[in-house]
C-alpha positions as CSV (number, residue, x, y, z in Angstrom):
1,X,28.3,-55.9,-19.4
2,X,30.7,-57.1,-22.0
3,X,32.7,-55.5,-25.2
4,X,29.8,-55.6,-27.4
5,X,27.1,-54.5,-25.2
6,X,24.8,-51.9,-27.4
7,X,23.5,-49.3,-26.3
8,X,20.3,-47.9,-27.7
9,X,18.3,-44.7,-26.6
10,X,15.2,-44.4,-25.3
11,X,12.4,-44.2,-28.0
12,X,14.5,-45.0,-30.8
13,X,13.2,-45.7,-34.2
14,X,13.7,-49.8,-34.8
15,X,16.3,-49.7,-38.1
16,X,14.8,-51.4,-41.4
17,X,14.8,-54.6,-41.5
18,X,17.3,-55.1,-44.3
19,X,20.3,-52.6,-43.6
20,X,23.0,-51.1,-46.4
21,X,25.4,-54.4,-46.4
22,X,28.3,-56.4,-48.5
23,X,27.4,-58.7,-50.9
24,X,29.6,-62.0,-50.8
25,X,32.4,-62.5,-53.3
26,X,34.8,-65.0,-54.6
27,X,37.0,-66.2,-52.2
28,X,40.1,-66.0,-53.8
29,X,44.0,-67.0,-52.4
30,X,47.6,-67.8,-54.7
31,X,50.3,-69.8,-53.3
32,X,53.4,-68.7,-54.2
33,X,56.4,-70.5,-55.6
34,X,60.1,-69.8,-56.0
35,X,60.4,-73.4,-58.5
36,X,57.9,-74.5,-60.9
37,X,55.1,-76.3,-58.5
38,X,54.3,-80.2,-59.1
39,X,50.6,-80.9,-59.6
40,X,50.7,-84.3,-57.7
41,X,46.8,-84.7,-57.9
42,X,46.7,-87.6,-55.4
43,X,48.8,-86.1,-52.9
44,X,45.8,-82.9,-53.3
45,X,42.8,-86.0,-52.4
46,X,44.4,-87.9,-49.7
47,X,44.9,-84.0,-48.0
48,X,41.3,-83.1,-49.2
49,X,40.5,-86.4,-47.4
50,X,41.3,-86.1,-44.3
51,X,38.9,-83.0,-43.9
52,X,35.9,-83.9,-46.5
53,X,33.8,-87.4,-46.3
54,X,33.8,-87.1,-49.8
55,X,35.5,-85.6,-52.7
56,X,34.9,-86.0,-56.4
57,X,37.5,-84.7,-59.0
58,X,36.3,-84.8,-62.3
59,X,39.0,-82.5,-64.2
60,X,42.4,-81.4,-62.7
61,X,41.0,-78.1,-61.8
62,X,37.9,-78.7,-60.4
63,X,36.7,-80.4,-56.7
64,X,33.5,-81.1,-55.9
65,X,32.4,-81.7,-52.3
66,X,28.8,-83.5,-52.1
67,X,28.4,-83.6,-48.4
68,X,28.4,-79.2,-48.7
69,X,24.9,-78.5,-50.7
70,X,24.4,-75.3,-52.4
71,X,20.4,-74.6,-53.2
72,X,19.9,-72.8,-56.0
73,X,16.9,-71.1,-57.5
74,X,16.4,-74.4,-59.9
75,X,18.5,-76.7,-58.5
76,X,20.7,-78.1,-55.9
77,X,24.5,-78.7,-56.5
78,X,27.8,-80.1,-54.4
79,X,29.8,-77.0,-53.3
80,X,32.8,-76.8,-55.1
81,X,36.3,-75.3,-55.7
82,X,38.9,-74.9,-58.1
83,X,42.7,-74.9,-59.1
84,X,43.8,-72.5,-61.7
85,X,47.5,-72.9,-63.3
86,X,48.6,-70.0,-65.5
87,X,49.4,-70.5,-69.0
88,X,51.9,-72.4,-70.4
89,X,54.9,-70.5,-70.7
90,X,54.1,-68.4,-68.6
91,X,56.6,-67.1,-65.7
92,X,55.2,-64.9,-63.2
93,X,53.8,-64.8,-60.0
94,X,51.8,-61.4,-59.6
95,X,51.1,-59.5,-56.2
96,X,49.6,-56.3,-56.0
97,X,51.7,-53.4,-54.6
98,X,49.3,-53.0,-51.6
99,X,49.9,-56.8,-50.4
100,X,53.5,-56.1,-49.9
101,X,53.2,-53.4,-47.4
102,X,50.5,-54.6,-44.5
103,X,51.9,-57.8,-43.1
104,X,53.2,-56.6,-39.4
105,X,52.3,-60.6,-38.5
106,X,55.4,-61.7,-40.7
107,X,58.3,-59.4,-41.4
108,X,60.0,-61.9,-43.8
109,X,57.0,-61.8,-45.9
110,X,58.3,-59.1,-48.9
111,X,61.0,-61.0,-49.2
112,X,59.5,-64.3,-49.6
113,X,57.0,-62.7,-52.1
114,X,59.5,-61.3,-53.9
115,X,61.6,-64.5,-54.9
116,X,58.5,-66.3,-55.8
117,X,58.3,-67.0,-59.7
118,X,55.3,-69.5,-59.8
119,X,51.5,-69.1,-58.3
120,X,48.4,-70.9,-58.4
121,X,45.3,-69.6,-57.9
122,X,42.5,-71.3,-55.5
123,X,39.0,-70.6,-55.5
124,X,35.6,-71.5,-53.9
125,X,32.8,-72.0,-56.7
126,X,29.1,-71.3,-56.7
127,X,28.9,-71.2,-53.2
128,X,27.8,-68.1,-52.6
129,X,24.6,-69.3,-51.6
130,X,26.3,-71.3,-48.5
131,X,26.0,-69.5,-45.1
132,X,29.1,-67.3,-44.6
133,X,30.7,-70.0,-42.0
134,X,29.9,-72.8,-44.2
135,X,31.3,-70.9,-46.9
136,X,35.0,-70.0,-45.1
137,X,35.1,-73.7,-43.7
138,X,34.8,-74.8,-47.0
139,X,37.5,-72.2,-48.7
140,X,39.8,-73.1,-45.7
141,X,39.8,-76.5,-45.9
142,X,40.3,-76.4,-49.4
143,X,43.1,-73.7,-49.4
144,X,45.1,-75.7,-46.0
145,X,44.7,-78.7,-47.6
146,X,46.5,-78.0,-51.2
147,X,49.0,-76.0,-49.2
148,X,50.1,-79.2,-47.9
149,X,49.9,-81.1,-50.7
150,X,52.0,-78.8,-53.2
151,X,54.2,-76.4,-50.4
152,X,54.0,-73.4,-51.7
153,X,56.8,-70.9,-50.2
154,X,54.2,-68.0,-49.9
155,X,50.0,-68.0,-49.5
156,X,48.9,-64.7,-50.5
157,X,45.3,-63.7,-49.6
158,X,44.2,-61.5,-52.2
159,X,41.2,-59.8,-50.8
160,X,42.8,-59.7,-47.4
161,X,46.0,-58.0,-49.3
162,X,48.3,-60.3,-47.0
163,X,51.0,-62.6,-47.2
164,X,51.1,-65.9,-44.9
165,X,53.7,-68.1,-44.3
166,X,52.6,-71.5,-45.5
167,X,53.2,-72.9,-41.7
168,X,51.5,-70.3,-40.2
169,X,48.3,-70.6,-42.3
170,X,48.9,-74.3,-41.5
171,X,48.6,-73.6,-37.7
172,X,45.7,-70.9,-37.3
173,X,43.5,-73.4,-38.9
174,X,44.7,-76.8,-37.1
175,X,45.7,-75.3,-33.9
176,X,43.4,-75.9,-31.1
177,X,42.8,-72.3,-30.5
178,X,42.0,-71.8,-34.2
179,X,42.2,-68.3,-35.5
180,X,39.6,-68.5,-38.2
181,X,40.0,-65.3,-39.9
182,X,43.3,-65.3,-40.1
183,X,43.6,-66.6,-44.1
184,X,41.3,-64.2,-45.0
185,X,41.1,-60.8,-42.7
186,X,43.7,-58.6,-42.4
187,X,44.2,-55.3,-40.3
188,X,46.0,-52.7,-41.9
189,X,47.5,-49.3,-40.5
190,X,47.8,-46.0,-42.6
191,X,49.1,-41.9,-42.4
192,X,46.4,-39.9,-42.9
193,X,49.2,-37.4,-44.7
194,X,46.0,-34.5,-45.0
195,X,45.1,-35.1,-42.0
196,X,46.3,-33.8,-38.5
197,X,49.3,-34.6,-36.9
198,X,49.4,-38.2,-36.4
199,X,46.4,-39.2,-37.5
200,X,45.8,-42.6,-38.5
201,X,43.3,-44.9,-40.2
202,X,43.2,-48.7,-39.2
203,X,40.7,-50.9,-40.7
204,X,40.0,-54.5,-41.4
205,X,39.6,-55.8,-45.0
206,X,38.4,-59.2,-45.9
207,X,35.0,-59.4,-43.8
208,X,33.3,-58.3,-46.8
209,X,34.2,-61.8,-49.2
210,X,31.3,-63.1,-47.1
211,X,29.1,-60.4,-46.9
212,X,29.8,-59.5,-43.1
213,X,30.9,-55.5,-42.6
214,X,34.4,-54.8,-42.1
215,X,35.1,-52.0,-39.4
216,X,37.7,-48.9,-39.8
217,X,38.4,-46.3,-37.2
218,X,40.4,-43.1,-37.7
219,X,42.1,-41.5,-34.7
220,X,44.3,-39.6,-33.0
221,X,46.5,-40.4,-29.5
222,X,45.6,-43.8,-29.2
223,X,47.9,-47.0,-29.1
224,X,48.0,-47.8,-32.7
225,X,48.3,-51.7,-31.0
226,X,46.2,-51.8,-28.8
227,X,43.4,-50.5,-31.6
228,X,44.5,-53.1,-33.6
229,X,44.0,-55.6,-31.1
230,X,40.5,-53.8,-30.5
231,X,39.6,-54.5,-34.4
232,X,40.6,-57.9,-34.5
233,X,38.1,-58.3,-31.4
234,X,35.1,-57.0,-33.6
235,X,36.2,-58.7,-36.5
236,X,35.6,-61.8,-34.4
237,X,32.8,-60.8,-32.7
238,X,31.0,-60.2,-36.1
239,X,32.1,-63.4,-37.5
240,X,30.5,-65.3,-34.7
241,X,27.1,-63.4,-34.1
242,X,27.0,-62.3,-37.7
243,X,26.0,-58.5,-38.6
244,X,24.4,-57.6,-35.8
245,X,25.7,-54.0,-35.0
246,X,23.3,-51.9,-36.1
247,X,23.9,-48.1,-37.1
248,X,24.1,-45.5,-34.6
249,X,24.7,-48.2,-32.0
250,X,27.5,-48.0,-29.3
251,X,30.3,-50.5,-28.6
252,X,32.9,-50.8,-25.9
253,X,36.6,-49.0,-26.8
254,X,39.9,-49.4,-25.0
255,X,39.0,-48.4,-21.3
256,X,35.7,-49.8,-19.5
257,X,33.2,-47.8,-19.5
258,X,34.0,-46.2,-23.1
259,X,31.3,-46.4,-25.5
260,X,32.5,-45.4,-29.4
261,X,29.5,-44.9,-31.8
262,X,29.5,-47.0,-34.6
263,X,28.1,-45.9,-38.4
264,X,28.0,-47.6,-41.4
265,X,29.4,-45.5,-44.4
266,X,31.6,-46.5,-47.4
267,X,35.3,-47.2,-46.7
268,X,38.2,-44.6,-46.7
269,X,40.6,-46.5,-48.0
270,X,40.4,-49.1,-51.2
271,X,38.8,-51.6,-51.8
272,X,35.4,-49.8,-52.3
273,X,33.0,-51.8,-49.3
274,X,30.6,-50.8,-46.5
275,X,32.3,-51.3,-43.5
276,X,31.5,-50.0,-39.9
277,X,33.0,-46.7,-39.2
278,X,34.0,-46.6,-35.2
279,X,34.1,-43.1,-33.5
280,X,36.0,-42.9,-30.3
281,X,35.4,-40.6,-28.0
């Protein structure tokens, strides 16, 4: 029996077919630049390239990507994405509060964030249609490739709330042992300050940009590591079956043998989603 073996009683009431879920969003990210960036719009298509059979460009913003076919209610269209520069004049590269204080994978990355003047913003376009891994390979092509191309000192992942080092978001997507959600899932730790004596919330956020549930647990005298780890595990697990864990259902925790019930409910902590709430026991 492995880590995501659910257990269901005896008898049990089959759950409606359709279950309370995310609905997908933009998927959104900025680079970040300390010097005004260079739009080198070639050096953009030979990256774009190297990943894509084709790639048409019919405005400096926009990319369209014909082999990717969204179907839509009266038509079908090439997947696309965009580039958005800020307005002229304009001399400020935004990051929310929040992004500044969950990146334990990169302790330069406040820092980095913080000398950064410039940002572009990247999005995926009418694609919401796609299935969820077409719809991340798409965004993460995209967003690796014009990381590339323009060198950005900083990615930021807005609805992840995390900072990347340009490398490192370079790596987890062209490494061998690709880590797939790393562009766009974060896990985040937090005080529960009303709470008991060391309690602590730990959650995922960025699952729900493609409509999968993100999972949070709150606790007690656990390795606040080794939970993490645990998270990251599910996160995974969900991105490859797809939202499969129903509510009320069981999954393995730290030790063998452990079984933590799992319910969906509305997040703790911002932004608003339905995520899967893990109870250990």
């Amino acid at each position: 029996m492995g880590i995501f073996d659910f257990l269901k009683k005896k008898n049990q009431v089959p759950p409606p077919e359709e279950e309370w879920g995310n609905y997908p969003q933009m998927l959104t990210a900025k680079l970040l630049f300390e010097n005004a960036p260079v739009f080198d719009r070639q050096s953009i298509l030979e990256e774009l390239k190297k990943v894509f059979t084709e790639v048409d460009n019919p405005s400096p913003q926009l990319f369209f990507f014909p082999e990717i076919r969204v179907e839509l209610a009266d038509k079908v269209i090439p997947a696309q994405c965009t580039i958005f520069f800020p307005d002229a004049g304009k001399v400020e590269a935004v990051v929310s509060p929040e992004s500044f204080q969950q990146n334990w994978h990169w302790s330069e990355a406040t820092k980095a964030a913080v000398a950064c003047r410039y940002e572009v913003l990247l999005s995926d376009f009418m694609t919401r249609q796609l299935d969820y891994k077409s719809r991340l390979m798409l965004f993460m092509n995209f967003l690796t490739a014009v990381t590339k191309a323009m060198n950005p000192q900083v990615v930021y992942a807005l609805g992840a709330q995390k900072l990347i080092a340009p490398a490192d978001l370079v790596d987890s997507w062209e490494n061998s042992e690709k880590r797939a959600l790393h562009g766009l899932v974060n896990v985040r730790l937090f005080n529960v300050s009303n709470g008991v004596e060391g309690e602590t919330i730990l959650d995922t956020v960025g699952l729900y940009l493609l409509g999968l549930p993100d999972f949070q647990i709150r606790f007690t005298h656990l390795d606040e590591s080794e939970v993490g780890q645990l998270l990251w595990n599910y996160a995974y697990y969900t991105y490859e079956q797809g939202d499969v864990i129903t509510d009320g259902s069981t999954i393995q925790g730290l030790t063998p043998g452990s079984k933590w019930k799992c319910e969906r409910q509305e997040s703790l902590v911002a932004p608003e989603r339905m995520v899967i709430n893990i109870q250990p026991v």
